[in-house]
PASE-115219 format. One record per residue (C-alpha): residue in three letters; residue number from 0; x, y, z. Coordinates in Angstrom, 3 decimals. Example, Ala and Ser with C-alpha at 12.3 -4.5 7.8 and 13.67 -1.06 7.14 Angstrom:
REM PASE-115219
   rest    nr         px         py         pz
    ala     0     12.300     -4.500      7.800
    ser     1     13.670     -1.060      7.140
***
This chain:
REM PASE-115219
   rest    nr         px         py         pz
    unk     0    -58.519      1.421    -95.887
    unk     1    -57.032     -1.875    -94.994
    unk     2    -56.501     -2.255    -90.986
    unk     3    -53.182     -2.053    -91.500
    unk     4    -52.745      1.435    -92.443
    unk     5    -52.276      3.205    -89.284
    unk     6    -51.145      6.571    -90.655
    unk     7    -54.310      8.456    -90.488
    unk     8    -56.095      6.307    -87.201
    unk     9    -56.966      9.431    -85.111
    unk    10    -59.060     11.075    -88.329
    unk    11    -63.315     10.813    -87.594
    unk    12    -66.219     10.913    -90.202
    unk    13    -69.357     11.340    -87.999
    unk    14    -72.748     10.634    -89.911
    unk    15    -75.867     12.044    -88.067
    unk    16    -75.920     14.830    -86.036
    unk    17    -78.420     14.788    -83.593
    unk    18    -79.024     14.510    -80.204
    unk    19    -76.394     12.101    -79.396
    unk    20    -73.728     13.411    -81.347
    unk    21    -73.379     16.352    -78.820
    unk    22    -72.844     14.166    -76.270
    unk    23    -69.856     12.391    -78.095
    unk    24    -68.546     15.948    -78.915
    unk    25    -66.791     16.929    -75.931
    unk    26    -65.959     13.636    -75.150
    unk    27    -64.253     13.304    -78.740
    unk    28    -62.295     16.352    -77.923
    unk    29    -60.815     15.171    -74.685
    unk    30    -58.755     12.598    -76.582
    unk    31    -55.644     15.515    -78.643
    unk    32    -54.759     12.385    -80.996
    unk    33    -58.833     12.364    -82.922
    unk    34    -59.601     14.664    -85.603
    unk    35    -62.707     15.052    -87.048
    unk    36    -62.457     15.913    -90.524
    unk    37    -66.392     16.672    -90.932
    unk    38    -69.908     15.827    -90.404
    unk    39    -73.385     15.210    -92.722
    unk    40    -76.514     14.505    -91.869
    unk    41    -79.549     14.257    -94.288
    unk    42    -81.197     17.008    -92.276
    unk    43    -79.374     20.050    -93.405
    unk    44    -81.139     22.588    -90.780
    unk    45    -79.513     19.957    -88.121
    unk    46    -76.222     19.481    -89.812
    unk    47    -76.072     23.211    -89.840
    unk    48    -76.596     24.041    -86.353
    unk    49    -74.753     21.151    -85.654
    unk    50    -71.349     22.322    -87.525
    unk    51    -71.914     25.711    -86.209
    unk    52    -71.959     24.857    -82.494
    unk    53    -68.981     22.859    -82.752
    unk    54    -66.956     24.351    -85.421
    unk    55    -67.085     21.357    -87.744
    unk    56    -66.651     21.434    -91.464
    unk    57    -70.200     20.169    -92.995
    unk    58    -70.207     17.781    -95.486
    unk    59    -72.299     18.181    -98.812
    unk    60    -72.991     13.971    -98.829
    unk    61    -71.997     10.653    -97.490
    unk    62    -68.976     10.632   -100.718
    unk    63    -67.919     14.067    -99.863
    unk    64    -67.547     12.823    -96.006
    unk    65    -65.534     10.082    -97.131
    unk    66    -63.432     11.487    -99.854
    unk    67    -62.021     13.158    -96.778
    unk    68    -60.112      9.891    -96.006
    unk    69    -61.164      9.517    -92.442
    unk    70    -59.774      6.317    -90.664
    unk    71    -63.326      5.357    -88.582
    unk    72    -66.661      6.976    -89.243
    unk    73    -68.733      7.329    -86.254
    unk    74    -72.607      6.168    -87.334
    unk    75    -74.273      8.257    -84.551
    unk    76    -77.667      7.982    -86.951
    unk    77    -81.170      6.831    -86.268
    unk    78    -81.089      3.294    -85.350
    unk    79    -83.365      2.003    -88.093
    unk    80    -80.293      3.725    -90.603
    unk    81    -77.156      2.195    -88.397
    unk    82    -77.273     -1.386    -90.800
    unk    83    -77.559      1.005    -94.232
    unk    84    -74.965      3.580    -93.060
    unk    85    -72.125      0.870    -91.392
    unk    86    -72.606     -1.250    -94.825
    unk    87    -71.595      2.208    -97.040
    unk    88    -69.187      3.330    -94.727
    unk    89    -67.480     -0.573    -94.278
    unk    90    -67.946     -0.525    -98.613
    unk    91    -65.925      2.928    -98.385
    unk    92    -63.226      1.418    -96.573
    unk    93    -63.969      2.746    -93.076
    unk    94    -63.552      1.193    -89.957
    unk    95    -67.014      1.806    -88.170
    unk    96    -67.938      2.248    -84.811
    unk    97    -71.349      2.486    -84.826
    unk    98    -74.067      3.697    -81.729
    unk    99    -76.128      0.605    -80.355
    unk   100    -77.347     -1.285    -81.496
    unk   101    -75.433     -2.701    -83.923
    unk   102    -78.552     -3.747    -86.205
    unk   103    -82.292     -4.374    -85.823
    unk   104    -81.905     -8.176    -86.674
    unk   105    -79.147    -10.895    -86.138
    unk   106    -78.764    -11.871    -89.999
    unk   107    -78.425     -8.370    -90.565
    unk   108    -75.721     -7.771    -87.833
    unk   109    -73.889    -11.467    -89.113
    unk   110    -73.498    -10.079    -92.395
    unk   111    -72.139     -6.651    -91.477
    unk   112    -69.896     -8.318    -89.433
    unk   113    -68.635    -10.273    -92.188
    unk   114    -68.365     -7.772    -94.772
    unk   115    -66.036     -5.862    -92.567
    unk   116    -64.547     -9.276    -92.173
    unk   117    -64.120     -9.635    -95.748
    unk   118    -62.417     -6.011    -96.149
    unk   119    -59.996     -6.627    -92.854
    unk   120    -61.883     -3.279    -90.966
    unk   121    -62.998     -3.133    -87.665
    unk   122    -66.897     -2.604    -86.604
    unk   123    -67.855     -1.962    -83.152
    unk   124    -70.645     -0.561    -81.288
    unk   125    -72.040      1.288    -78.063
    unk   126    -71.255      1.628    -75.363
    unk   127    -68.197      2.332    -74.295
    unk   128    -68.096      2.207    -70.548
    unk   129    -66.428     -0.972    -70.191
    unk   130    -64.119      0.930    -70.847
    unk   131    -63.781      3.613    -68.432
    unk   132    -62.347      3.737    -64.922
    unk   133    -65.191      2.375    -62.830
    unk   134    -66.011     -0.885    -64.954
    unk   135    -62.065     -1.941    -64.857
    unk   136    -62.083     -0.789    -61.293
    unk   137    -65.550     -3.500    -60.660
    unk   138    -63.031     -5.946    -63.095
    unk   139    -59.732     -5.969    -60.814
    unk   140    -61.628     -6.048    -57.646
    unk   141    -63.101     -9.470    -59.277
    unk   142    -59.609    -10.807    -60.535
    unk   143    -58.118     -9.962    -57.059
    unk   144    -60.716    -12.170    -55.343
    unk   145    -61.886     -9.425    -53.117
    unk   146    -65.193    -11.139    -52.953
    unk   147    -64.155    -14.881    -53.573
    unk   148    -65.725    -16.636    -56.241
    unk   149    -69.055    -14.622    -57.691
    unk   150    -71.928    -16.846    -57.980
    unk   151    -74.485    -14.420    -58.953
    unk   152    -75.449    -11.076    -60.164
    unk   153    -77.920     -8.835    -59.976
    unk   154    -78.065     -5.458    -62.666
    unk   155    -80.832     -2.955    -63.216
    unk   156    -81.392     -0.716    -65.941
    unk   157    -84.524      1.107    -65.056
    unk   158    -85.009      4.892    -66.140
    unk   159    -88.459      5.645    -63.841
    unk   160    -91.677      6.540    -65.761
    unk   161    -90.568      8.105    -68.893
    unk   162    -93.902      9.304    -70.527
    unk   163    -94.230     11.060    -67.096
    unk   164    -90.544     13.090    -67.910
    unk   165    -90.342     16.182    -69.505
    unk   166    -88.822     15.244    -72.411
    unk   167    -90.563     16.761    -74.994
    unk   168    -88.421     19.874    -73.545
    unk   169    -84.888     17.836    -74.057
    unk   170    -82.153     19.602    -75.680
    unk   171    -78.556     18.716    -76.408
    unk   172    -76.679     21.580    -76.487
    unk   173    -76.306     22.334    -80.245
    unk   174    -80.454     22.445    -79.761
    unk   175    -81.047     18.714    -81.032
    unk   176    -84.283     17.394    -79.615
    unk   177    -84.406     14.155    -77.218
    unk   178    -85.560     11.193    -80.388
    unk   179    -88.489     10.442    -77.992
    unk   180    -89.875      8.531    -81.069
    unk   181    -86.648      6.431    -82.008
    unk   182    -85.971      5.577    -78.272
    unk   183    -89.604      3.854    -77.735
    unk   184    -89.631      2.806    -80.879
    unk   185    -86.355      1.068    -80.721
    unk   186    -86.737     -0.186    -77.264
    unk   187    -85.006      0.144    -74.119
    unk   188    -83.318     -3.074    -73.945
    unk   189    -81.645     -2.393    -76.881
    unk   190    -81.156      1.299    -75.710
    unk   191    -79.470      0.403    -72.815
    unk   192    -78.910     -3.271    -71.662
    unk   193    -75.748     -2.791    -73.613
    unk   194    -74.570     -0.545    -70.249
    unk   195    -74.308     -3.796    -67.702
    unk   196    -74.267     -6.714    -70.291
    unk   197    -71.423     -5.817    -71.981
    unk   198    -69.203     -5.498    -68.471
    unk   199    -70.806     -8.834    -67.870
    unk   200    -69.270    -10.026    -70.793
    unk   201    -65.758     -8.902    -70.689
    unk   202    -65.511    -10.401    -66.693
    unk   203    -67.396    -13.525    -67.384
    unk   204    -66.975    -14.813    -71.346
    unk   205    -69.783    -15.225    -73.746
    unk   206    -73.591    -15.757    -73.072
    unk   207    -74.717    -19.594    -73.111
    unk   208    -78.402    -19.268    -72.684
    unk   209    -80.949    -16.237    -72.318
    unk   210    -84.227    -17.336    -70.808
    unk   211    -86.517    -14.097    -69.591
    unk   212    -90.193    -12.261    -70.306
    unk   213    -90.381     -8.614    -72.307
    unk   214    -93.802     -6.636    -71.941
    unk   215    -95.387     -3.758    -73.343
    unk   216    -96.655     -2.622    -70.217
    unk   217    -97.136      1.157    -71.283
    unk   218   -100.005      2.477    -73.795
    unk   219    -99.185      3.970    -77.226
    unk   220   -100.433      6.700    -76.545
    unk   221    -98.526      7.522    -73.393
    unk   222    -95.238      7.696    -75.666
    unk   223    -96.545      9.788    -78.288
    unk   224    -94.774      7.251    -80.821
    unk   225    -97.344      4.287    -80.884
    unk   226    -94.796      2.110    -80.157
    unk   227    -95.557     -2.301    -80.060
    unk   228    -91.761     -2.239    -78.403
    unk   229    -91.473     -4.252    -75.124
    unk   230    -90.771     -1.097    -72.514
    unk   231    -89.768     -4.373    -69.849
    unk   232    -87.280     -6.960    -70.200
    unk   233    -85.860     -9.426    -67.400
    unk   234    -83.437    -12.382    -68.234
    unk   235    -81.421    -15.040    -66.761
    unk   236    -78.311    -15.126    -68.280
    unk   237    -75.899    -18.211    -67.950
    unk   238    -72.619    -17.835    -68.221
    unk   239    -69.925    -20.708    -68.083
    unk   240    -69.428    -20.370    -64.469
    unk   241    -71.681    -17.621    -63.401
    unk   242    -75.491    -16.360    -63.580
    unk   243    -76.574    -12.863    -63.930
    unk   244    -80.986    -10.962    -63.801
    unk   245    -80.520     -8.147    -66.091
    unk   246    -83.281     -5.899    -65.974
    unk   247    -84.450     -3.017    -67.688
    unk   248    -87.643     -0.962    -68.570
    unk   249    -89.162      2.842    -68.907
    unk   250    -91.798      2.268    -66.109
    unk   251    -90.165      1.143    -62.796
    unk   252    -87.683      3.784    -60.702
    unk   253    -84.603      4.759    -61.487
    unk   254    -82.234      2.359    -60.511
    unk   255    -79.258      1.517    -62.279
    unk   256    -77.166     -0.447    -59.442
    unk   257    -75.348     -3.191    -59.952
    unk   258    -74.319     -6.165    -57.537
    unk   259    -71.949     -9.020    -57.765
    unk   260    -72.652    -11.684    -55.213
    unk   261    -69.857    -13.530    -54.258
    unk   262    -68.401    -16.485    -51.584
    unk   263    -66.937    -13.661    -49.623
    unk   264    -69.142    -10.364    -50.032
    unk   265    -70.588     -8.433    -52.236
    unk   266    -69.575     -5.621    -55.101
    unk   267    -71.746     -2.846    -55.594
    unk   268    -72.019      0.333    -57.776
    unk   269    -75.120      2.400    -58.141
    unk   270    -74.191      4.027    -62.218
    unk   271    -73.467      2.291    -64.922
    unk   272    -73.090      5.383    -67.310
    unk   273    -70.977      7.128    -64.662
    unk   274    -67.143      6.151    -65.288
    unk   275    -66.350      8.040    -61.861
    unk   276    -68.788      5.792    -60.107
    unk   277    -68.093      4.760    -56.487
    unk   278    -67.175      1.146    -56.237
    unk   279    -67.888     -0.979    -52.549
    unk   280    -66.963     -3.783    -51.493
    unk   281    -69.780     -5.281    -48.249
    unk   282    -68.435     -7.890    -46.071
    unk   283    -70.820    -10.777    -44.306
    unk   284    -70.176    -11.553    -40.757
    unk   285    -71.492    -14.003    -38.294
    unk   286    -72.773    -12.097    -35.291
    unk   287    -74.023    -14.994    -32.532
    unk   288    -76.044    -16.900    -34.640
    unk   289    -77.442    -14.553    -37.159
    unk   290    -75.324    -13.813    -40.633
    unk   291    -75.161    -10.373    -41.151
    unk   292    -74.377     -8.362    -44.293
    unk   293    -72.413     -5.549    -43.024
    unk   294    -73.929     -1.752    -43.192
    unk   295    -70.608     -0.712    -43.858
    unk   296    -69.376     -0.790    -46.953
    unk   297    -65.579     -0.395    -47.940
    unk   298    -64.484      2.031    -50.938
    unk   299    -62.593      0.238    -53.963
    unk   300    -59.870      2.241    -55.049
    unk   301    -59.687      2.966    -58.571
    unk   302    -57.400      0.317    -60.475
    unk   303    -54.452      1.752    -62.421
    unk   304    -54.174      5.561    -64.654
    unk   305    -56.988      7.161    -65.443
    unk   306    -58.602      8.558    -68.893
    unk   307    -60.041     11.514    -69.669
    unk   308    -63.356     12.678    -67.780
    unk   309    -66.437     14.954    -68.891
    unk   310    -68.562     16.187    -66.750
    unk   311    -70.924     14.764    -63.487
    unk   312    -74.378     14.532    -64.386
    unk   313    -76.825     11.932    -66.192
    unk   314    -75.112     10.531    -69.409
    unk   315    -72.288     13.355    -69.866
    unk   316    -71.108     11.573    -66.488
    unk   317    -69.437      9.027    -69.477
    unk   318    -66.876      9.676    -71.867
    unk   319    -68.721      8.848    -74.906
    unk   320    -65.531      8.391    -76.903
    unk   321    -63.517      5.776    -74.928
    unk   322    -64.448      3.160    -77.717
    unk   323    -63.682      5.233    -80.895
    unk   324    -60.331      6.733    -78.995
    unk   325    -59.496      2.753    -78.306
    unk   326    -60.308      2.027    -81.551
    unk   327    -57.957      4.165    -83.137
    unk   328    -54.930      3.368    -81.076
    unk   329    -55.482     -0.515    -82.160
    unk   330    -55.987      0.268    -85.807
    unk   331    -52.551      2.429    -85.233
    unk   332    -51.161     -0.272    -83.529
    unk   333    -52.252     -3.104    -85.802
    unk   334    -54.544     -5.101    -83.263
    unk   335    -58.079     -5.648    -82.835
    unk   336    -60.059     -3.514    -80.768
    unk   337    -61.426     -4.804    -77.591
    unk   338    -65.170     -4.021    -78.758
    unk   339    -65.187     -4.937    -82.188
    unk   340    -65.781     -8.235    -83.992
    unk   341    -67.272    -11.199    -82.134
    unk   342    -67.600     -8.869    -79.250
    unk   343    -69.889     -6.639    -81.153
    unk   344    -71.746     -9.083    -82.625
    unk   345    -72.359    -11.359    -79.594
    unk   346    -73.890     -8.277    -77.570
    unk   347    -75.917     -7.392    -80.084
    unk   348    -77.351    -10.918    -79.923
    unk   349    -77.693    -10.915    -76.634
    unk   350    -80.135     -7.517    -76.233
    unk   351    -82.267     -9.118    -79.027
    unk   352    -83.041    -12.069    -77.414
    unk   353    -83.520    -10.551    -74.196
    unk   354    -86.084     -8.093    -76.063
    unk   355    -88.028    -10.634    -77.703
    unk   356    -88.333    -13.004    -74.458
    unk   357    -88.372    -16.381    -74.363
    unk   358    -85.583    -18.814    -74.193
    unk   359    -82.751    -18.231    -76.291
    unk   360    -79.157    -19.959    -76.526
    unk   361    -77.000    -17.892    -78.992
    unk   362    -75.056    -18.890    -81.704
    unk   363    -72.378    -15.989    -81.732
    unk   364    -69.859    -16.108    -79.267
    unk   365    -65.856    -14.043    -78.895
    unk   366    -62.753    -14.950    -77.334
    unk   367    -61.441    -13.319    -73.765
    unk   368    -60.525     -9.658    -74.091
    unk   369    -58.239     -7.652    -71.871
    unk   370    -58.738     -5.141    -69.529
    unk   371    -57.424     -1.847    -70.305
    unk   372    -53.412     -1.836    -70.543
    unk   373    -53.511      1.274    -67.518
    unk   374    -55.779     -1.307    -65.381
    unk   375    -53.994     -4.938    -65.956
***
């Protein structure tokens, strides 16, 4: 389906149907103008519970899925599947929006970018909340110059001591167990440094140089998966005019704040995977002869319309389907989605090299997007 063809942009092929894919299925069905026109998933015990919780048609097979003409199909799979899966789906004449990450390994992420290139589709990937209302809130506070000119930033990504969690008793709510193995195995920095890197990116341009240390601090054995994974990664990231510490790991305490250091104060927000998320805005004052960052923090109201919500707690606290619902409207309207491309790409670069450590200046990079249209 060329990118032009805008007829049938709300209609969704999703491909895996575990864990995750209940969390995109409410979120999905907040948005009246997406369709999902079936499922599959190469576990048919899964697919089935899956279709009957939701009251989705089941698929018998990857061609029967997209003989059903969908506009984007949704690879919610196993990461180790997303390259295989987005490279049938792109071959089938799908646009793609694909969970994160994108790919395992850069050349394989280049190339899928370039076949979809080559066919004029769109291929984007998790997450989304750049999307939603407290990201483009942090964004306008930053264009209005409520804190002056930001000079640094500091964003953590920490999730406490997993192994310690109860996860083996996780279950989404068409009965899907957590994929303890695929989440160590796969990493959290690519799990989830997507959340603050990609806001990073949208308010301060591309990545020029990645220089940070990723451990293994945890024992196989404590995961259950026998994971080699780093389960720690910190980096410097340089930006044109800006420098950022992204952390993230499975071991220290939860903490998923964010803080943007400016000339004039400081912005803060405590969630990245919240789209309701207070925003504040702390003031420094000179009291006598001390400086003094104030204990009193000022609310940021929200910037623009809103989109739709679902639900309060942990991850359902974010619309999973902001990027699929944004990608439809720009294949309907004939314009590139704000996530796709370069963007996708560039990200995807960006979590590998902070996973691997070292010092890293990446070769991808992607033009300035917008904000939303309800936040400009």
């Amino acid at each position: 389906m060329a990118a032009g063809d805008h007829r049938r942009a709300g209609r969704i092929a999703i491909v895996g149907t575990g864990y995750v894919a209940d969390l995109y299925m409410p979120s999905l069905r907040s948005f009246p103008g997406l369709e999902i026109v079936g499922a599959w998933d190469v576990d048919p015990d899964r697919l089935a519970a899956f279709a009957r919780h939701w009251s989705v048609d089941p698929a018998t097979g990857f061609a029967d899925l997209v003989a059903r003409r969908p506009a984007i199909v949704l690879n919610l799979t196993n990461p180790h599947a997303h390259a295989e899966v987005t490279r049938a789906a792109l071959d089938a004449g799908c646009h793609v929006w694909s969970e994160k990450p994108l790919a395992l390994d850069l050349d394989e992420a280049e190339a899928l970018a370039a076949l979809a290139r080559e066919k004029g589709l769109h291929l984007a990937s998790a997450p989304c909340s750049l999307l939603g209302r407290a990201a483009q809130t942090v964004w306008a506070a930053l264009r209005d110059g409520r804190i002056g000119t930001p000079r640094l930033v500091y964003a953590e990504l920490d999730d406490d001591f997993l192994p310690a969690a109860p996860h083996p008793r996780w279950r989404s709510a068409s009965g899907a167990p957590w994929p303890a193995a695929d989440e160590f195995r796969t990493g959290c920095t690519l799990e989830h440094a997507g959340y603050y890197l990609s806001w990073l990116m949208a308010m301060f341009g591309p990545v020029r140089r990645i220089v940070g240390g990723s451990a293994r601090l945890l024992d196989p054995g404590q995961t259950g998966a026998g994971h080699g994974t780093p389960d720690y990664a910190s980096a410097t990231l340089t930006f044109d005019a800006m420098t950022a510490r992204l952390t993230c790991s499975i071991v220290a305490r939860h903490d998923h704040r964010l803080r943007i250091f400016g000339d004039d104060g400081v912005i803060e927000i405590d969630e990245a995977w919240a789209n309701d998320a207070r925003v504040r805005i702390r003031r420094r004052h000179v009291v006598r002869r001390r400086l003094v960052n104030s204990p009193f923090a000022t609310t940021v109201r929200p910037a623009g319309g809103r989109h739709p919500m679902v639900g309060r707690r942990g991850a359902a606290a974010m619309n999973f389907a902001l990027g699929v619902a944004e990608m439809a409207q720009a294949i309907a309207e004939g314009c590139e989605p704000r996530l796709a491309g370069d963007f996708a790409l560039h990200l995807t670069e960006v979590a590998l090299a902070m996973q691997a450590g070292g010092d890293h200046r990446p070769r991808t990079a992607f033009a300035p997007i917008a904000p939303m249209d309800w936040n400009e």
